[in-house]
Backbone as a printed PyTorch tensor [residue, N CA C, xyz], in Angstrom:
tensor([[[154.3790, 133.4250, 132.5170],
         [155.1880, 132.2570, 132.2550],
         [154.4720, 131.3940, 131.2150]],

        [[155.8850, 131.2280, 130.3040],
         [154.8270, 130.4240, 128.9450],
         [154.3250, 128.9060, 129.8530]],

        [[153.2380, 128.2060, 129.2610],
         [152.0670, 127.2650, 129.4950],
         [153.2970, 125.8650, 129.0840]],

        [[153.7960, 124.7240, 129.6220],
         [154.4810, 123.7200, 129.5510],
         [153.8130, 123.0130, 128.2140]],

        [[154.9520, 122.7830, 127.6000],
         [154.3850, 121.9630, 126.5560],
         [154.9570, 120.1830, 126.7860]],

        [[153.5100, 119.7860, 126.5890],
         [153.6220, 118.1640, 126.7500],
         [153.3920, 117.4500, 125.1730]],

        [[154.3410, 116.6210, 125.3850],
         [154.5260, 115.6770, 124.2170],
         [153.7380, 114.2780, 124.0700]],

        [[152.8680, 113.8390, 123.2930],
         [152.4950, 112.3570, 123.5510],
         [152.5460, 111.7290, 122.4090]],

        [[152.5180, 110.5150, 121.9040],
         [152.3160, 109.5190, 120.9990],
         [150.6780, 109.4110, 121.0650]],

        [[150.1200, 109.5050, 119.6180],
         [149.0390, 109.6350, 119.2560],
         [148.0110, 108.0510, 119.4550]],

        [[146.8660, 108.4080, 119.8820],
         [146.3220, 107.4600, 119.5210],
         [144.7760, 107.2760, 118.6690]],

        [[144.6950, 105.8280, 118.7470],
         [143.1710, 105.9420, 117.5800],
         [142.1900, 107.1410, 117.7770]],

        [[141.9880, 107.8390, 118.8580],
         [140.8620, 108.5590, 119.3110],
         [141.0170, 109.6890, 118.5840]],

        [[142.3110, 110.4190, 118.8130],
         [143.2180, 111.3040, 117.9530],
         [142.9890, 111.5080, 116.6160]],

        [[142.2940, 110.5550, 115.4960],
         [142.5790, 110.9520, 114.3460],
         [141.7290, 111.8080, 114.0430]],

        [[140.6310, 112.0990, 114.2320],
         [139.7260, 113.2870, 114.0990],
         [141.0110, 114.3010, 113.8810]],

        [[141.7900, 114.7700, 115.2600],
         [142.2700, 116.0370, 115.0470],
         [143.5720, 115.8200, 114.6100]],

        [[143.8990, 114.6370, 113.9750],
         [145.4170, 114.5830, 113.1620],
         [144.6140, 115.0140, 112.0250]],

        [[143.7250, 114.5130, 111.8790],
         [143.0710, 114.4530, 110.2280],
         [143.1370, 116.6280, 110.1490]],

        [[142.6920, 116.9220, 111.1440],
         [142.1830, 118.5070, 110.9590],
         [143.4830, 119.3950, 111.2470]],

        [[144.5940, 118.5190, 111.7010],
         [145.7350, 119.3820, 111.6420],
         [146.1780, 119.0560, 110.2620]],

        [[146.4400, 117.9260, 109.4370],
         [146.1910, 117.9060, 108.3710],
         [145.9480, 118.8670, 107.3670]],

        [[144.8900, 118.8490, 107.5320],
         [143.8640, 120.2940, 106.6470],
         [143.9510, 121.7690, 106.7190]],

        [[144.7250, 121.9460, 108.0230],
         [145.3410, 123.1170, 108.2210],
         [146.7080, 123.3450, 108.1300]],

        [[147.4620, 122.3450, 107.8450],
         [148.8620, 122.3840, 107.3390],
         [148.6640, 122.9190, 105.8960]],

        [[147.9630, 121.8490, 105.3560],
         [147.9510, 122.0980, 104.0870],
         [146.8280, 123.6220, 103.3770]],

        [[146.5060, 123.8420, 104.0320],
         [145.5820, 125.3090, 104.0470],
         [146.8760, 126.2210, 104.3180]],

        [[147.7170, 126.0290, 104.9270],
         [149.0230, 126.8190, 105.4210],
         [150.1830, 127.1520, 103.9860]],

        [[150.1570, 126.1490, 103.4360],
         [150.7990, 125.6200, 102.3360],
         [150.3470, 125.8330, 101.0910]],

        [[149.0030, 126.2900, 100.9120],
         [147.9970, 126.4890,  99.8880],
         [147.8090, 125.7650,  98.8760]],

        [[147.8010, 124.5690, 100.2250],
         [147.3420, 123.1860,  98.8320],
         [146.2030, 122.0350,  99.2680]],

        [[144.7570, 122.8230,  99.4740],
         [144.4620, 122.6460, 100.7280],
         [143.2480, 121.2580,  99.4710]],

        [[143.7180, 121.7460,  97.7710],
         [143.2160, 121.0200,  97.1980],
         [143.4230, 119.7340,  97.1690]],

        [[144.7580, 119.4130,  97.9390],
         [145.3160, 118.5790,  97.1880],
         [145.2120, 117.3610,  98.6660]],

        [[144.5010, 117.7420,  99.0300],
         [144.0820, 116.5560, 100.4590],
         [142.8570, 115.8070,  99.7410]],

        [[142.8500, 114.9770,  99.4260],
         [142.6000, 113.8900,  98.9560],
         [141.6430, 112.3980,  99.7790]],

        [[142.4710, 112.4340, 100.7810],
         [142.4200, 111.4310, 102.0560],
         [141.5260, 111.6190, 102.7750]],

        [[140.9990, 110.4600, 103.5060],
         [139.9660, 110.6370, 104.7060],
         [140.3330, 110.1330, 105.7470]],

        [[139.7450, 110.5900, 107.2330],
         [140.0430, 110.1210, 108.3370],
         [140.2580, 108.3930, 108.3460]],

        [[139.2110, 107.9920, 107.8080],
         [139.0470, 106.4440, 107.8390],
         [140.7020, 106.1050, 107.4710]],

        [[140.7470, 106.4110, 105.9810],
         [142.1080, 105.7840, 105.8230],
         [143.1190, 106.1500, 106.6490]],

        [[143.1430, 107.5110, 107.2860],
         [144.0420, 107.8490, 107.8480],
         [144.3860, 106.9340, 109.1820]],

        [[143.0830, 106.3330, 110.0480],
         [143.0270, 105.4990, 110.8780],
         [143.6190, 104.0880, 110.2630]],

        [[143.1070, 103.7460, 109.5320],
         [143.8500, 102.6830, 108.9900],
         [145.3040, 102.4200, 108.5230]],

        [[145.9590, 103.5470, 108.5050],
         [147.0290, 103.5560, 107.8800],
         [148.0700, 103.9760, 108.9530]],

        [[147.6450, 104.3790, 110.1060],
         [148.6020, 105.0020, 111.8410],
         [148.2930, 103.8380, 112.6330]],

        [[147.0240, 103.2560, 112.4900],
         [146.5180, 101.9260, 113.7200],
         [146.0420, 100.9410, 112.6560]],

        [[145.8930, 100.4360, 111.9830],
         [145.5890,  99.3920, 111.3670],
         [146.8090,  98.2080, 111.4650]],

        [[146.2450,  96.9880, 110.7830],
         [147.1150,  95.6050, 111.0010],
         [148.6050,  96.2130, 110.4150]],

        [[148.9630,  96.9360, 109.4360],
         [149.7280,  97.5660, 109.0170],
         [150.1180,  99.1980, 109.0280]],

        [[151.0490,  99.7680, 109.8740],
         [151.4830, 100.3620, 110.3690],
         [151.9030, 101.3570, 109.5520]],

        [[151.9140, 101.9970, 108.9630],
         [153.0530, 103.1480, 108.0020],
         [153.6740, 104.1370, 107.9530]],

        [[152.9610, 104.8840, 109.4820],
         [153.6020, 106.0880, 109.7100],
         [153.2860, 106.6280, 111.3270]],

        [[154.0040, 106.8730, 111.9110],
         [153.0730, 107.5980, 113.4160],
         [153.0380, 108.7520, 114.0910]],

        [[152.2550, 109.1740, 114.5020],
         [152.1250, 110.9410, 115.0920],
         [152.6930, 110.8830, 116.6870]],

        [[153.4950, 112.1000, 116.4850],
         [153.3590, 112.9860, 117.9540],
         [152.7060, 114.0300, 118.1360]],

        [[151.3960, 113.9820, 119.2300],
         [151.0300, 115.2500, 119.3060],
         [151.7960, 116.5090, 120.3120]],

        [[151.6510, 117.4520, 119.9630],
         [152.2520, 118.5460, 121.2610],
         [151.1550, 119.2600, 121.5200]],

        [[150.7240, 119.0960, 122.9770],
         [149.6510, 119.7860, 123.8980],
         [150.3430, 120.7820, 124.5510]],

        [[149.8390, 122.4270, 124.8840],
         [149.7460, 122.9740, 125.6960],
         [148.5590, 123.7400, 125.9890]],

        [[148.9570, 124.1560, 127.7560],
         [147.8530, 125.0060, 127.7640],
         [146.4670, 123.9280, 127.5740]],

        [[146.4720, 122.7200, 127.6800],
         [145.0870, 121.6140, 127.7010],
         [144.3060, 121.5770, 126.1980]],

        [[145.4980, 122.1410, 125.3680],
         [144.9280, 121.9130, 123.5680],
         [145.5860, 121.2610, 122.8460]],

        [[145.3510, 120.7700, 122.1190],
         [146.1980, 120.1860, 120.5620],
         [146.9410, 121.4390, 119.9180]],

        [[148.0190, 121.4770, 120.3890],
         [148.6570, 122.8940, 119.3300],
         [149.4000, 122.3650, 118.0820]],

        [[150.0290, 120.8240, 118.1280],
         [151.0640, 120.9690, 116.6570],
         [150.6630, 119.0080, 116.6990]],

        [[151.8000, 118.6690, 115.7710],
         [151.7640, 117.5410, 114.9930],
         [152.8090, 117.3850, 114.5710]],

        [[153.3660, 115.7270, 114.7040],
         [154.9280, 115.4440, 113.8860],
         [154.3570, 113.9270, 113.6050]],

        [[154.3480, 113.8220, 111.9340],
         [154.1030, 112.7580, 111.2790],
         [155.3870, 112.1150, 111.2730]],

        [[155.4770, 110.9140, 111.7760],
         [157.0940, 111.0590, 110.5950],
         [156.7490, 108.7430, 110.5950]],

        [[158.0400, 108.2630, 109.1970],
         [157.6700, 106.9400, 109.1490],
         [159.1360, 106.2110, 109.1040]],

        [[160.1430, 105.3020, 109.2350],
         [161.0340, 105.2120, 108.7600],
         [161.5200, 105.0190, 107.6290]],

        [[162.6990, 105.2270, 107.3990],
         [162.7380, 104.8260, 105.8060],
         [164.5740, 104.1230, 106.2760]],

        [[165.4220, 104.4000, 105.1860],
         [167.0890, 103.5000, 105.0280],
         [167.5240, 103.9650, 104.0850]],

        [[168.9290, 103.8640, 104.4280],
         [170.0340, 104.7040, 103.6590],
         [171.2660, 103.3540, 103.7370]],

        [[171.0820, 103.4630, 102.5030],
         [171.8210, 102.0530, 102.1230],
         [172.8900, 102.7060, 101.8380]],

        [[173.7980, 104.0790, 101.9570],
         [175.1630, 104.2290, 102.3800],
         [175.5230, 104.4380, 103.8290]],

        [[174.9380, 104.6970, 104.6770],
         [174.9010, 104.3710, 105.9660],
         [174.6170, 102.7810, 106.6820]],

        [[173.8550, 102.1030, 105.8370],
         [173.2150, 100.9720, 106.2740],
         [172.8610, 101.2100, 107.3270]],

        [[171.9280, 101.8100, 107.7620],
         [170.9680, 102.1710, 109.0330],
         [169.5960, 102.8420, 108.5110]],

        [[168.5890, 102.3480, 109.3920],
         [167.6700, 103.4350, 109.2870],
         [167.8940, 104.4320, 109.3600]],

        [[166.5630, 105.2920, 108.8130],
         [166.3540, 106.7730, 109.4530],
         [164.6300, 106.9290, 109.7100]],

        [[164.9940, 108.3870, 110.3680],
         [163.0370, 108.5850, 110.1480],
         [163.1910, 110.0210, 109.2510]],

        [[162.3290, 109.7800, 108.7700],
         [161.8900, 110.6720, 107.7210],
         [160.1260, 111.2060, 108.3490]],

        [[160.4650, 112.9700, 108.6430],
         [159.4250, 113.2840, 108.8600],
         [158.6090, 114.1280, 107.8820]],

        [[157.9370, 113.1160, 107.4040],
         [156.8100, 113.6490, 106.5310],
         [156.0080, 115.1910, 107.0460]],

        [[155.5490, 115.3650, 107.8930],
         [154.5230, 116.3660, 108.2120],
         [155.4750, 117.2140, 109.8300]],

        [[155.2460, 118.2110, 109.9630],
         [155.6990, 119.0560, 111.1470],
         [154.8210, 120.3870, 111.2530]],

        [[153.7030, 120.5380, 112.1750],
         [152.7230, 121.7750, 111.7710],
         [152.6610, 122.2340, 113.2900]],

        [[152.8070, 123.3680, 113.3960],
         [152.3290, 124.0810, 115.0600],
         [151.1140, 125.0350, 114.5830]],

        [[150.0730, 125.0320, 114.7250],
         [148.8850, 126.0840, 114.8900],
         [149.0450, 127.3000, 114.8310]],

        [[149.2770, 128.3550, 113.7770],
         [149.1750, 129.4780, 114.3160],
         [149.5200, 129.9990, 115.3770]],

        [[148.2090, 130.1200, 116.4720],
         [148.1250, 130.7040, 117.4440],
         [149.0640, 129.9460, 118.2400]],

        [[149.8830, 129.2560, 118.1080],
         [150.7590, 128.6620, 119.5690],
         [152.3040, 128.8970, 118.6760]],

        [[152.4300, 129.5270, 117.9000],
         [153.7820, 129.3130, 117.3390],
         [154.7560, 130.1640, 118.2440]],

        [[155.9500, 129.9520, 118.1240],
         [156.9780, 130.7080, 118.8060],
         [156.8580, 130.3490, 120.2860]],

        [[156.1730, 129.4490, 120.7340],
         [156.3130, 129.0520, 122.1640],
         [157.2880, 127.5450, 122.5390]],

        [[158.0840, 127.5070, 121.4060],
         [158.8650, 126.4870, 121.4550],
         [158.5600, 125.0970, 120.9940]],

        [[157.5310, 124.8040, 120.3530],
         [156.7940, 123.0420, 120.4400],
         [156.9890, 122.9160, 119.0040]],

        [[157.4810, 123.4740, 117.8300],
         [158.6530, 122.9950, 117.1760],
         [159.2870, 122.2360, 117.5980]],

        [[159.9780, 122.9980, 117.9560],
         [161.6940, 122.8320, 118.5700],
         [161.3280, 121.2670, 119.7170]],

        [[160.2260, 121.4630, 120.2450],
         [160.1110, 120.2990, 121.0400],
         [159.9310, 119.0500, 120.3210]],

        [[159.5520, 118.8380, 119.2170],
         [158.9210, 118.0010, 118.1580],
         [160.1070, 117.4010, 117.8030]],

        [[161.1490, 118.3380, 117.0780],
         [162.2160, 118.3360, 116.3020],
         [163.2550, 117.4720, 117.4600]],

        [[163.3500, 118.2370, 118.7070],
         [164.0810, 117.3250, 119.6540],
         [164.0280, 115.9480, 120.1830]],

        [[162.1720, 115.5220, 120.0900],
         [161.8960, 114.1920, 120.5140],
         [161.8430, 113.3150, 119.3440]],

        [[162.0930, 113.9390, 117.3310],
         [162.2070, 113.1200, 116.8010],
         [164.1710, 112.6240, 117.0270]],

        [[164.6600, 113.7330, 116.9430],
         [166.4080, 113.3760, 116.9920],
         [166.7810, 112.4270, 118.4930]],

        [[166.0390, 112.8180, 119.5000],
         [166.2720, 111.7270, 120.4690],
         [165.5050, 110.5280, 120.1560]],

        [[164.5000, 109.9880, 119.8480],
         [163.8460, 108.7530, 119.3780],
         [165.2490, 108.2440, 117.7580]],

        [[165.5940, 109.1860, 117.0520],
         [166.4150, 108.7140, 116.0620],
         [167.8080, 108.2500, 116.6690]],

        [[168.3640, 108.6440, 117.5520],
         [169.6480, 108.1810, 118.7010],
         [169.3950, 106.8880, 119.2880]],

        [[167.8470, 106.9110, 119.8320],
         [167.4180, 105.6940, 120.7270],
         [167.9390, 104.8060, 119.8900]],

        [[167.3100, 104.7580, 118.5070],
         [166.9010, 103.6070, 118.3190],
         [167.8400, 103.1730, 116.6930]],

        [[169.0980, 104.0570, 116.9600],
         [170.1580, 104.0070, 115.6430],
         [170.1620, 104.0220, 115.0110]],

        [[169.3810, 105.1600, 114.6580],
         [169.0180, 105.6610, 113.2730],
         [170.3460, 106.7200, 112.6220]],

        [[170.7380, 106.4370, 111.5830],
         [171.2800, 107.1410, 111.2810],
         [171.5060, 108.7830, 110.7520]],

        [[170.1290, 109.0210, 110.6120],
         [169.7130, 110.2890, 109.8050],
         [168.5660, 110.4810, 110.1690]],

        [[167.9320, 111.7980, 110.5250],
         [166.9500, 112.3930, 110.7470],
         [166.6800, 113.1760, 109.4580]],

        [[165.6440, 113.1550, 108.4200],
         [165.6820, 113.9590, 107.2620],
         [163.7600, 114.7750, 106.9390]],

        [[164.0010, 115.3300, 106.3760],
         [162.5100, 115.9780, 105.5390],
         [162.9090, 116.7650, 104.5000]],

        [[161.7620, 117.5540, 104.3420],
         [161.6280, 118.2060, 103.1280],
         [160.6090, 119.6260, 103.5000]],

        [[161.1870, 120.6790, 102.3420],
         [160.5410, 121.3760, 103.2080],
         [160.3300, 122.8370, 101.7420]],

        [[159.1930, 123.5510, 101.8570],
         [158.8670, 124.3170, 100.5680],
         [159.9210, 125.0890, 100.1640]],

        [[160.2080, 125.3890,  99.1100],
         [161.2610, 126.8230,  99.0090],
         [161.2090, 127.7180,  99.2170]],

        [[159.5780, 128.1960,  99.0060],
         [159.1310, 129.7750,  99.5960],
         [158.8830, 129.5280, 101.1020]],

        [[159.0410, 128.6780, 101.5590],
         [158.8570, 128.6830, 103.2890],
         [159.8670, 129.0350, 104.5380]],

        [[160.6670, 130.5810, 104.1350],
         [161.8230, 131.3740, 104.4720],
         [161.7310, 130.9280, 105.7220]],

        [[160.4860, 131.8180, 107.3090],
         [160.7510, 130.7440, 108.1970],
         [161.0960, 129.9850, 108.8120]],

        [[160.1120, 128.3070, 108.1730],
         [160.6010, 127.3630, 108.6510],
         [162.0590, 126.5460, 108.1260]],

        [[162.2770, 127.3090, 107.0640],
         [163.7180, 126.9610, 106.2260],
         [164.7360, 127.7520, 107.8450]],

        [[165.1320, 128.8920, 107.9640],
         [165.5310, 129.5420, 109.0060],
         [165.5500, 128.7000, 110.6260]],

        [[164.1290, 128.3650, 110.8880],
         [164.2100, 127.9020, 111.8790],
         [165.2590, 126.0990, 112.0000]],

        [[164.6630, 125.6030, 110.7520],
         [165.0890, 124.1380, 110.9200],
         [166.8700, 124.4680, 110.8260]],

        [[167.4730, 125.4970, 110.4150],
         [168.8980, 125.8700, 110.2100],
         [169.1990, 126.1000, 111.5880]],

        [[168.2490, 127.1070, 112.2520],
         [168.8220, 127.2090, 113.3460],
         [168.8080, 125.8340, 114.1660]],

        [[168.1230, 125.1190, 113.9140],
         [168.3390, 123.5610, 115.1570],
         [169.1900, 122.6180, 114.1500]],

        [[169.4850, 123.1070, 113.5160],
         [171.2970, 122.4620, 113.1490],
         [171.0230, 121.6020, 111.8170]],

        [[169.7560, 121.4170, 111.0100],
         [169.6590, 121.0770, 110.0270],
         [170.3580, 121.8640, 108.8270]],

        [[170.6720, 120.8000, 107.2400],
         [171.3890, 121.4620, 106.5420],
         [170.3060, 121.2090, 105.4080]],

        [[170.1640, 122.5680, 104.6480],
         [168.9450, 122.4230, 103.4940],
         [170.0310, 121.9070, 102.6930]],

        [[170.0260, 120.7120, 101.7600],
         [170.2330, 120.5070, 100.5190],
         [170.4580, 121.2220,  99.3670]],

        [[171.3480, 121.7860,  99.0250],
         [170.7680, 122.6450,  97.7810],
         [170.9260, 121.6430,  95.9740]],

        [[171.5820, 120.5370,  96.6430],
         [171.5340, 119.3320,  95.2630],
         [170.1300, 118.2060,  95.0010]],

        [[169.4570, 118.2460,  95.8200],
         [168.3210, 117.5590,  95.7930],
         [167.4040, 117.6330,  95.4850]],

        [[166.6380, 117.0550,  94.6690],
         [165.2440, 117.3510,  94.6360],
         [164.6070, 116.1130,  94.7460]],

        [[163.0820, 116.6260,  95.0340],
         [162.0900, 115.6020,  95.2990],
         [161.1990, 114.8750,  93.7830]],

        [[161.3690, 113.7960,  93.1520],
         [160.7130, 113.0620,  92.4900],
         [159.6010, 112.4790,  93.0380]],

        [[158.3280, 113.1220,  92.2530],
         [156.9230, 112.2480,  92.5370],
         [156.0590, 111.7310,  91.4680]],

        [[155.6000, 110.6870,  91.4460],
         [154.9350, 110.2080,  90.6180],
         [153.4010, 109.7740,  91.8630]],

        [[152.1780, 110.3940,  91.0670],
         [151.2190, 110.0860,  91.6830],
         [149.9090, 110.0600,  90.8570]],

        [[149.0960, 109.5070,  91.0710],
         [147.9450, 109.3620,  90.1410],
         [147.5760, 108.9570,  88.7510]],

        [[147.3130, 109.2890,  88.0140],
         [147.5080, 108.5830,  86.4990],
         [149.4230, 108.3350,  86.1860]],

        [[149.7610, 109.4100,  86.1840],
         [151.1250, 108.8970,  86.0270],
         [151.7420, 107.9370,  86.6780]],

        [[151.3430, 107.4890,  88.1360],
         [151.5190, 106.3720,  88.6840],
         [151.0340, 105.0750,  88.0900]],

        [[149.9340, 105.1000,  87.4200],
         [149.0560, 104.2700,  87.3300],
         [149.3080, 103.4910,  85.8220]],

        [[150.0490, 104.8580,  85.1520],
         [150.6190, 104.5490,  83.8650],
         [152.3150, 103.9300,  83.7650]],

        [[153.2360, 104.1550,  84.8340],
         [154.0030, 103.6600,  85.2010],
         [154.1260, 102.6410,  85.8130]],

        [[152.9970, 101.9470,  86.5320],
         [152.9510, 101.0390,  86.0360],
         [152.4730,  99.5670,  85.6170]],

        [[151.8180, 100.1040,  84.8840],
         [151.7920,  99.6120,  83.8970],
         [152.4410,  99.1230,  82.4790]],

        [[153.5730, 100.2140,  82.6110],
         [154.4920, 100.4510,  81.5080],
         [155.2120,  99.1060,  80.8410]],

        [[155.2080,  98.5670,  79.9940],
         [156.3940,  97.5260,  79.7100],
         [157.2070,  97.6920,  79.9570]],

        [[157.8750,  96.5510,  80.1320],
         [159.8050,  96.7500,  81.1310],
         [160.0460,  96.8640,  79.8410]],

        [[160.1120,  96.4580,  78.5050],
         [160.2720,  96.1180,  77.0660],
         [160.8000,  97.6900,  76.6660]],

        [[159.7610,  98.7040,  77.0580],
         [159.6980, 100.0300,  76.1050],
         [160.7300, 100.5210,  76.3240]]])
């Protein structure tokens, strides 16, 4: 009999292993360059005076198996919030035991609670998978959208930019 998976809201003690699920998402993703960030900020930025984003962990079996980042954001044709989940990672070794699917369910019930209008993310193109799986729990991939980023010098040069130019 599969091992019960328990759900909790993260706390300060936690960021050690948000930070290292982190690093293994993105090791998953093969962009393991592109982690940047440190625990510190990461603490500062989930528990600090200012708030920006918050974790659920999923335990089974008495381990840390997965992670759901997510922060709100608004949809000014709905006029309602939403949450937007940034990060969604299960471990390897615990996948297919359902704590996805458990993640995915306690963000859409927390998005009901609290009248949100939209539950949304983003998600790789080569990531057949989790593209598959998020279809099967009733999500619809976009095929008109794309993601705009501006980060680092180009951020930095934007702005700066004259409103003038």
């Amino acid at each position: 009999m599969p091992e019960a998976i328990h759900l909790r809201v993260a706390t300060a003690d936690d960021v050690p292993t948000i930070f290292a699920l982190i690093q293994a998402l993105a090791e998953y993703e093969h962009l393991s360059h592109a982690v940047t960030g440190t625990p510190e900020a990461l603490h500062e930025h989930l528990f600090g005076f200012r708030r920006y984003a918050e974790v659920v962990l999923a335990e089974t079996a008495g381990s840390i198996a997965g992670f759901a980042l997510f922060f709100y954001n608004y949809s000014t044709f709905l006029t309602k919030p939403g949450l937007y989940l940034e990060d969604l990672f299960v471990l390897p070794e615990y996948r297919r035991l359902g704590i996805g699917e458990a993640l995915l369910i306690y963000l859409a019930q927390r998005a009901i609670a609290e009248d949100c209008g939209r539950l949304e993310w983003s998600v790789l193109d080569w990531n057949t998978p989790a593209i598959a799986f998020y279809e099967k729990m009733g999500a619809t991939v976009l095929p008109d959208w794309r993601i705009c980023r501006v980060t680092g010098d180009a951020l930095t040069l934007m702005a700066q930019a004259n409103a003038e130019s």
